[in-house]
C-alpha positions, 0 to 999 in steps of 0.5 A, a space after each residue: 223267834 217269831 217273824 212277820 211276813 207281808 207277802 205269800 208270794 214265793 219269796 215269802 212263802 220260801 222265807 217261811 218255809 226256811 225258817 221253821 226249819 230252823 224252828 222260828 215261828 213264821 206269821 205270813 200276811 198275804 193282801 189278795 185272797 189267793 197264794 203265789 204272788 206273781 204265779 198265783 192262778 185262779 179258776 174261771 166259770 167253767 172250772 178251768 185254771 188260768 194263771 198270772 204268767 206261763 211258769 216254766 221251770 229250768 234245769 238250772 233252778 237249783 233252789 226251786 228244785 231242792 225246795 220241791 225235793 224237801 216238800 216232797 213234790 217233786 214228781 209234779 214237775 213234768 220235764 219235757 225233751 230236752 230242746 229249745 224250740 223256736 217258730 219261724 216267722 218266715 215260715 209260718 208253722 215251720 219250727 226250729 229246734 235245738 235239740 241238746 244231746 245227753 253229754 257233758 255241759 258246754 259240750 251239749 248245748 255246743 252240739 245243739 247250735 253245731 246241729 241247728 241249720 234252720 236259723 243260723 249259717 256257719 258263719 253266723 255260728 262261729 260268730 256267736 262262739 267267739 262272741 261268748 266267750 268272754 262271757 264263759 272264760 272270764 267268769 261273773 264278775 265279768 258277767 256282772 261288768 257288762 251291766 253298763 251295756 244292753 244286751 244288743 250294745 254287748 251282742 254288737 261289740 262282741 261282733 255277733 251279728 244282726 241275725 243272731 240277735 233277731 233270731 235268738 235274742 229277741 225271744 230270749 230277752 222277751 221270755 226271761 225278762 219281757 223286755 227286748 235286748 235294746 232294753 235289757 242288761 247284758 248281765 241278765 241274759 249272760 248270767 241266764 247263758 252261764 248257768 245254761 252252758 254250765 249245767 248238763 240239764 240247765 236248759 231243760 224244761 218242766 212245767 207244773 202238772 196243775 195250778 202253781 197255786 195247788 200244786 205248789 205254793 199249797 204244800 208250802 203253805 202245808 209245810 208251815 202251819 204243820 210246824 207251827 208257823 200260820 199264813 192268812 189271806 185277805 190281810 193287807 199291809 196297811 203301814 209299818 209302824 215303828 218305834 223310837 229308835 227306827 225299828 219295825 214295832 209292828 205291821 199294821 194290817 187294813 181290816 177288810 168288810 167292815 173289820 177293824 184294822 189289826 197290829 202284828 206284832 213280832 221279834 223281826 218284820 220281813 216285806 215280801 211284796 213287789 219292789 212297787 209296793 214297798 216303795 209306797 208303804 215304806 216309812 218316811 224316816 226311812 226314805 233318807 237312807 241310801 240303802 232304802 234310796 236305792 229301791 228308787 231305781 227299780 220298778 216292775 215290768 209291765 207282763 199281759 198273760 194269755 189264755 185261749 181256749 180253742 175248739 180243736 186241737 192246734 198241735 201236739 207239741 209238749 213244749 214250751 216254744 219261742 213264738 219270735 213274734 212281735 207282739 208275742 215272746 214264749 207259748 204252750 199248748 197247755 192241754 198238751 204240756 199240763 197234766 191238769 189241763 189235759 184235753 185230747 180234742 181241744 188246745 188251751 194256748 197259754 202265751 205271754 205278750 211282751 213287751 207289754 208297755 203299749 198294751 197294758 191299757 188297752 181293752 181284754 178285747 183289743 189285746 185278744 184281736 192283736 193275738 189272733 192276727 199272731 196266732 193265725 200266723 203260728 197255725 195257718 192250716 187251722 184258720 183257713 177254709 170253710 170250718 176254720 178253728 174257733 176261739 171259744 173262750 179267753 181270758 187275760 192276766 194283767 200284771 201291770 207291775 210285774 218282776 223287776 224291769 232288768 235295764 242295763 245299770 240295774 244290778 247297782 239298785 237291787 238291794 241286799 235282804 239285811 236291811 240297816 233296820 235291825 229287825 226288818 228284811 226284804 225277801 223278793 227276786 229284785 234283790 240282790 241274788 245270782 239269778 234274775 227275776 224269775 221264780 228261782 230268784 223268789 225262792 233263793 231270795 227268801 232263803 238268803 232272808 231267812 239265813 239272815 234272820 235267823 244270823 241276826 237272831 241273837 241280836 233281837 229280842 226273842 222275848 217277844 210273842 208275835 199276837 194280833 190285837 184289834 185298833 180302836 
């Protein structure tokens, strides 16, 4: 069965990639001419990667990890001690760490707090165990109760203090989702949490050893075409044109440079975008379902990335670390973290600035001054004195739609991957699957849709040959 996807983001790629396996033929329709979505990278003048946002992969990504297994990849992730590391506003340069020992999950993570006396008390530690455990003990569908509530309501009626969620949850909220807990669905963090607490090395950290979009998303995209399946770039979705009875006839692709717009046609139609886009594109009789109305309560998250390139070295740290900022939620020091990016005398600080809202619309130079006054804070000893640490070059990321904003009623929007259309699909992390928008989210999520298609396979028509034809 053939079966057209517009987007080669993850979610896509990973649909794609499933279902040869389970020998259909995939014809993926990428609008940029670069791959990965929302971790594609680019590379600037001088040679040097930066990437839409900071891509750190966890312990508890299970289908992220089993894909790089099955791709035979998965030597290019780069894990890194096992600790959470937090910066100390209070003390500028002072870090925090939570250093998990090699024991059985919870009892790990348990230990790392239980050892921790930079940031929260004893009091303050009791307070956030008996705070969580509803959240263990009772299980998801609890979890998935606690939608009702932002994460700082949630945190407030469980009796954990102010401290705590200043010190902890602020950088969590903004480094798994860009927003702040007043904002965020207490389901979201809880869920991250659970996987955490239940996986021995649930909150361990990866990162890539070069560019996502090479190291990554190309060996998919490898994996495909030898199969028979193909991926092109620079083919945007200009309309889904339908038959009669509803049903997806084809993709109508926008011909670009003075080329002739394009039909794919095909057995079943997969939309890969973002939850924003496809809310655009989405055919008017469409509209009027209840399951396509639902995508009116979803829309994406503004995310700023960061990259600044420095003419010394800033530290040596091979971690990704919690910045507890106001302006600034996760950083790494690439040069150090990144095989690829590796420079023994310089940094390259990748960071992320959340929440974004207020600063999506300011200048690359305004958003860059902002970070400065941040990152003079991180690294005081480097900005002082006669020969003070230069900034050499910058560059900044702008998504102003990123993955899907996770605000607390949120989880009752996000949609299932079988649409009511017969031979249409949705792939992408905003729809209904265990984990939050991240890039495990992007991978189960075109999993499921391939499960799906190839569920419905005998109800389609395997008869027809997806083909490209020119529109007079």
């Amino acid at each position: 069965m053939r079966v057209a996807i517009a987007g080669a983001g993850l979610a896509g790629l990973a649909c794609a990639k499933y279902l040869t396996d389970a020998g259909h033929t995939p014809i993926v329709l990428e609008s940029r001419d670069v791959l990965g979505g929302l971790v594609a990278a680019w590379k600037d003048e001088e040679g040097d990667w930066y990437e839409t946002g900071l891509h750190a992969f966890f312990g508890a990504y299970p289908n992220m990890l089993q894909l790089l297994k099955e791709l035979g990849i998965e030597d290019r992730l780069q894990w890194k001690q096992h600790t959470l590391i937090f910066n100390q506003p209070e003390k500028p340069g002072v870090l925090s760490r939570f250093d998990v020992p090699d024991i059985p999950a919870p009892f790990n993570v348990i230990m790392s707090i239980i050892r921790n006396n930079d940031m929260l008390t004893w009091e303050q530690k009791v307070r956030f165990a008996i705070g969580l455990t509803p959240a263990i003990v009772r299980g998801q569908k609890y979890v998935e109760d606690m939608d009702k509530y932002s994460l700082l309501e949630w945190l407030r009626r469980q009796g954990i203090g102010e401290r705590v969620s200043s010190d902890v949850f602020i950088a969590a909220s903004k480094a798994l989702t860009f927003i702040d807990p007043d904002k965020v669905s207490a389901t979201i963090i809880l869920t991250a949490l659970n996987k955490f607490l239940q996986e021995r090395y649930g909150s361990k950290i990866a990162f890539l050893d070069g560019s996502p979009t090479e190291r990554l998303c190309q060996p998919i995209v490898d994996y495909i075409e030898a199969r028979g399946g193909e991926v092109h770039l620079k083919k945007p979705l200009k309309e889904i044109l339908l038959n009669p009875d509803g049903s997806v006839q084809s993709f109508l692709i926008r011909g670009l440079d003075g080329a002739p717009d394009q039909t794919v046609t095909a057995d079943a139609y997969v939309s890969a975008m973002s939850v924003d886009v496809m809310k655009v594109l989405m055919p008017h009789s469409w509209r009027s379902d209840p399951f396509f109305q639902k995508l009116d309560g979803l829309e994406g998250v503004p995310v700023i990335n960061l990259h600044l390139w420095f003419d010394r070295k800033l530290t040596d740290i091979d971690q990704l670390l919690f910045s507890r900022s106001d302006l600034l939620s996760v950083y790494a020091d690439m040069s150090v973290t990144c095989k690829e990016y590796a420079d023994p005398d310089r940094s390259m600080l990748e960071l992320v600035l959340a929440p974004a809202k207020d600063w999506i619309d300011k200048s690359d130079q305004e958003i860059i001054d902002a970070t400065m006054v941040e990152i003079k804070k991180l690294f005081p000893q480097h900005f002082e004195g006669d020969h003070p640490t230069q900034l050499r070059k910058y560059k900044v990321v702008k998504t102003p739609r990123s993955v899907y904003t996770a605000s607390p009623g949120r989880q009752a929007y996000r949609p299932e991957q079988v649409t009511p259309v017969a031979n249409f699909f949705l792939a992408g992390s905003y729809t209904m699957q265990q984990y939050l928008g991240s890039m495990e989210g992007a991978v189960l999520s075109g999993k499921l849709a391939a499960e799906a298609i190839g569920e419905r396979a005998t109800a389609l028509d395997p008869s027809t040959s997806a083909k490209v034809l020119a529109v007079s």
